[in-house]
C-alpha positions in Angstrom: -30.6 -101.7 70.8 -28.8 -102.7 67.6 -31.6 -104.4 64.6 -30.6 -106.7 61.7 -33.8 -107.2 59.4 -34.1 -110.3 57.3 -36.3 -110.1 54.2 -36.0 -114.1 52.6 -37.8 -113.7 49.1 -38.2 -115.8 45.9 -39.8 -114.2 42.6 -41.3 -111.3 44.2 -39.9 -108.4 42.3 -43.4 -106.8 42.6 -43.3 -106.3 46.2 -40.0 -106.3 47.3 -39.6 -102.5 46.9 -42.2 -102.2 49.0 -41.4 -104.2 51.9 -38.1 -102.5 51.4 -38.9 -99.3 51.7 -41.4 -99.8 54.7 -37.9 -100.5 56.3 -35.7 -97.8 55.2 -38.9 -95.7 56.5 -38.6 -96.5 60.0 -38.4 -93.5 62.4 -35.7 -96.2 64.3 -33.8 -97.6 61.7 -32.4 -100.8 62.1 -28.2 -101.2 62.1 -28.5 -103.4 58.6 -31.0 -105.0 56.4 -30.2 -108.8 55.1 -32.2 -109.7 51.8 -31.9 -113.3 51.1 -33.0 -114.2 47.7 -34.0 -118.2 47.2 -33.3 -118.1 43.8 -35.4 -116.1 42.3 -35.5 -115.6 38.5 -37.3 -112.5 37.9 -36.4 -108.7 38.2 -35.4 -108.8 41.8 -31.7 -108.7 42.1 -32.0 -105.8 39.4 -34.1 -103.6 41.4 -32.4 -104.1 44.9 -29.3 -103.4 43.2 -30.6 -100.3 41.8 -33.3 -98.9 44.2 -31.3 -100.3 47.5 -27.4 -100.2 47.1 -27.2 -100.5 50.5 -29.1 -103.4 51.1 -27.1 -106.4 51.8 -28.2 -109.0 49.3 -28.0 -112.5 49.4 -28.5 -115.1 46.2 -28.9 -119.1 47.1 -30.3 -121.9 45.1 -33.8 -122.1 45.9 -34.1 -123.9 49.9 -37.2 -122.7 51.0 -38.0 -119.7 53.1 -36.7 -121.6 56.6 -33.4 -121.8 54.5 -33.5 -118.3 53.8 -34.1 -116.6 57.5 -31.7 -119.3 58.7 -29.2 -117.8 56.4 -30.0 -114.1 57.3 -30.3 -114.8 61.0 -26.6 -116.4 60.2 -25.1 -113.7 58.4 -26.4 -110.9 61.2 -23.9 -109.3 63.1 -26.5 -107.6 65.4 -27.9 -109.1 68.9 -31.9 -108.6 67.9 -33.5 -109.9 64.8 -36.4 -108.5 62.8 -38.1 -110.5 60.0 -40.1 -109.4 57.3 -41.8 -111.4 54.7 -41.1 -109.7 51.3 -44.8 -109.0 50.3 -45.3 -107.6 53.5 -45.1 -104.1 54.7 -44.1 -102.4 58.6 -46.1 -99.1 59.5 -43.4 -96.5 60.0 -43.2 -96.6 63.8 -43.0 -100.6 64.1 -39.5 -100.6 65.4 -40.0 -97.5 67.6 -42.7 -99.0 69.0 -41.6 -102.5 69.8 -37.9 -101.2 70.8 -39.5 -98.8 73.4 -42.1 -101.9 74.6 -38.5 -104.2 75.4 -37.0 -100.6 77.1 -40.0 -101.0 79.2 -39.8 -104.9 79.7 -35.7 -105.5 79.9 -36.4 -109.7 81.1 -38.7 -109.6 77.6 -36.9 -111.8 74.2 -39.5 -111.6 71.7 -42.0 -109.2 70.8 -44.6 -109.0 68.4 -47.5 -106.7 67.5 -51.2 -107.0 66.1 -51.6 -106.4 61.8 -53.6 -105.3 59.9 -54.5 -107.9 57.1 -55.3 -107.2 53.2 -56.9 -109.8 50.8 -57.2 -109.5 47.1 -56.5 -105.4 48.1 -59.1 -105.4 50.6 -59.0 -104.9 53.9 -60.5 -107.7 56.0 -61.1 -108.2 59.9 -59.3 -111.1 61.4 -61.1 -114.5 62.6 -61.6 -114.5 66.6 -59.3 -118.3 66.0 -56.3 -115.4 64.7 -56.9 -113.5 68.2 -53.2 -112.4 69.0 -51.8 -113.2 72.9 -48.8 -112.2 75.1 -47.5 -113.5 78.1 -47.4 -117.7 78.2 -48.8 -118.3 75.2 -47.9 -122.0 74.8 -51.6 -123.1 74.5 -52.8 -120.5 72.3 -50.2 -121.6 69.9 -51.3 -124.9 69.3 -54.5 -124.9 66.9 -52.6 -122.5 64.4 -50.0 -120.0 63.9 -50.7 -116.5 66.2 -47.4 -114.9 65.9 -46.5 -113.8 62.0 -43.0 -113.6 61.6 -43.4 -109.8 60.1 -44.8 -108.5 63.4 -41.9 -110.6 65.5 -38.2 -108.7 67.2 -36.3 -111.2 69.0 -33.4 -111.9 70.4 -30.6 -113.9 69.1 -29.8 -116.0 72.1 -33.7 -117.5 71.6 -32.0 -119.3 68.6 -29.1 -120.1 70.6 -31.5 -122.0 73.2 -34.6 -123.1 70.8 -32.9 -123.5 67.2 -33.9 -122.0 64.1 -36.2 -122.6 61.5 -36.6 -126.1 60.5 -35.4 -126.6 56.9 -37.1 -129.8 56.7 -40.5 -127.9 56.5 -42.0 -126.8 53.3 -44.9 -125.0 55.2 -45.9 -124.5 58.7 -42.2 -123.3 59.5 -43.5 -120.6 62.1 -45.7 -123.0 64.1 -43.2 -124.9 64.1 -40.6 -122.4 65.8 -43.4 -120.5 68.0 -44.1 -124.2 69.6 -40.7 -124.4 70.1 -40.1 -121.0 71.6 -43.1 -120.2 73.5 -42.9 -123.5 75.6 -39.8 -121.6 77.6 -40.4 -117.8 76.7 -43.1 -115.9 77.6 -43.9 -113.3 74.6 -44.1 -109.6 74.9 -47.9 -108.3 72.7 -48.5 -104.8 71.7 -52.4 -104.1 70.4 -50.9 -101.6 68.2 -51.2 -102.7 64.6 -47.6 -102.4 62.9 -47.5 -104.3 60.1 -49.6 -104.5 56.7 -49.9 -108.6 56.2 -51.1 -109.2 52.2 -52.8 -112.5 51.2 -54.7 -113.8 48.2 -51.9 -114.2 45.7 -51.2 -117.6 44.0 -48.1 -118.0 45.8 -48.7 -118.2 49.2 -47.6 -121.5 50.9 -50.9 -121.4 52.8 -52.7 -122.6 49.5 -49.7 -124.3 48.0 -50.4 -127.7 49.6 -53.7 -130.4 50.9 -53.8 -131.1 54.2 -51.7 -128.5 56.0 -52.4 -129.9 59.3 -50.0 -132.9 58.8 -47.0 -130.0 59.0 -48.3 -129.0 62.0 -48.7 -132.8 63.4 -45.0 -133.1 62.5 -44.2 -129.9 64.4 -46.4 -131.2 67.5 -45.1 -134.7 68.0 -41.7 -133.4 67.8 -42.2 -131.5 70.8 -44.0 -133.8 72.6 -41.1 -136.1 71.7 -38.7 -133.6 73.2 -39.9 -134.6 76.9 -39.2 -130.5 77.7 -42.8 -129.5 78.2 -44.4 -129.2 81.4 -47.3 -131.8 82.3 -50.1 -129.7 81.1 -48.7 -128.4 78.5 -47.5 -131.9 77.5 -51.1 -133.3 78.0 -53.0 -130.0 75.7 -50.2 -130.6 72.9 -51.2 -134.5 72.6 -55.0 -133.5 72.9 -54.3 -131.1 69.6 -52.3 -133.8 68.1 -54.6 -136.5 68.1 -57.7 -133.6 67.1 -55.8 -132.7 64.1 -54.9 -136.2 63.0 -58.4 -137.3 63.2 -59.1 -134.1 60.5 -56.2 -134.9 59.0 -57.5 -138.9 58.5 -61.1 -137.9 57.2 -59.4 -135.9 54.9 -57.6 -138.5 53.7 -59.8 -141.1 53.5 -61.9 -138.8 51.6 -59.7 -138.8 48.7 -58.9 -142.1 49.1 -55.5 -141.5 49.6 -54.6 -145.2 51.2 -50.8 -144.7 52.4 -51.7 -141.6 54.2 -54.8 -143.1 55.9 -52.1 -146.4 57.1 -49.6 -144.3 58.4 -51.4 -141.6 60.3 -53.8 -144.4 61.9 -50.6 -145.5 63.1 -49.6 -142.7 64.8 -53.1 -141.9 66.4 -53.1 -144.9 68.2 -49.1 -144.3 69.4 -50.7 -141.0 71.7 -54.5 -142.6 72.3 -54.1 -144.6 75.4 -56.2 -147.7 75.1 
């Protein structure tokens, strides 16, 4: 089994090394490692060209981090594809692991793994609403994101059947994708914990913008626009839709924010039969 990893970063020159180095770590080591840089303007060409020569390293104008893995996963010349977000870190065996899991399960395209999850440098145990799944997981992807794109190997011809990251996303990205891919694929979980996900720092997308559920409405009608889910899956995907609109209209209407309130009241009553 031949592994490109794709790092996409932006202005993280104080992490990078170490996501870095949890891959050149790995008791499997993948076949190349893709770091695509979004334009960042501090010290982080300067210490992947000194501390990883061998790193293949990517500069763009800054696109987002959709733009970024869309890149890498463009530019890999292998068949399976690991991301890793750049202030994140893999435990040494992740790839073993996950490698021998698809050995194991040859009809299996995606795997992913449990994490363990820092805040502010502490470790923290994870919400029962963060519970990780395998199999059919359709369902359980529809409140929130439970597949982190640094715990995920998957194959290339997934991108080939569902597409790739939508650009068009500044947040939300991976629900987005994981609707899209665990509608047809089921997914292959390990309990293990493999990765080491960091939170808490200023620039996390997750506290970037109000009202993140209006990314994930987007990503939802979409598919339910698509007409390629099955019936119930169809049915609990409008059910979530119209429960995070109405959150998403109180919201609004508590700040007063008048276009917002006009346009989603608009689309609740397209998916609430009368």
């Amino acid at each position: 089994m031949k592994i490109s990893v794709i790092i996409p970063t932006f202005n993280r020159a104080e992490t990078i090394a170490r996501a870095l180095q949890s891959v050149e770590n790995q008791s499997f080591p993948p076949q190349e490692i893709i770091v695509v840089d979004d334009g960042s303007t501090d010290e982080t060409a300067k210490i992947i060209a000194t501390e990883f020569p061998g790193i293949r390293y990517y500069f763009q104008k800054n696109r987002g981090v959709s733009a970024s893995r869309n890149f890498g996963v463009k530019k890999s010349q292998y068949e399976w594809i690991a991301f890793l977000d750049s202030d994140d870190e893999w435990l040494p065996q992740k790839l073993k692991i996950q490698t021998r899991a698809i050995a194991e399960n040859p009809d299996s395209r995606i795997c992913h793994s449990n994490e363990i999850w820092i805040r502010n440098g502490v470790c923290v145990n994870q919400m029962k609403k963060h519970q990780k799944f395998g199999g059919h997981i359709f369902q359980k992807c529809l409140p929130l994101c439970v597949i982190s794109p640094s715990a995920v190997l998957i194959h290339q011809s997934i991108f080939d059947d569902v597409g790739l990251f939508d650009e068009s996303l500044p947040a939300c990205e991976d629900y987005d994708l994981w609707l899209r891919v665990c509608s047809k694929y089921p997914v292959l979980f390990l309990e293990q914990k493999l990765i080491r996900k960091y939170g808490g720092h200023s620039d996390q997308l997750s506290g970037k913008f109000w009202g993140m559920d209006r990314f994930r409405i987007y990503a939802l009608e979409k598919i339910i626009r698509s007409e390629k889910l099955s019936e119930n899956d169809q049915t609990m995907a409008i059910e979530t839709l119209i429960q995070k609109t109405q959150i998403y209209l109180a919201g609004a209407k508590k700040r007063n924010k008048i276009d917002e309130i006009k346009r989603y009241e608009k689309k609740l009553k397209e998916f609430i039969l009368p």
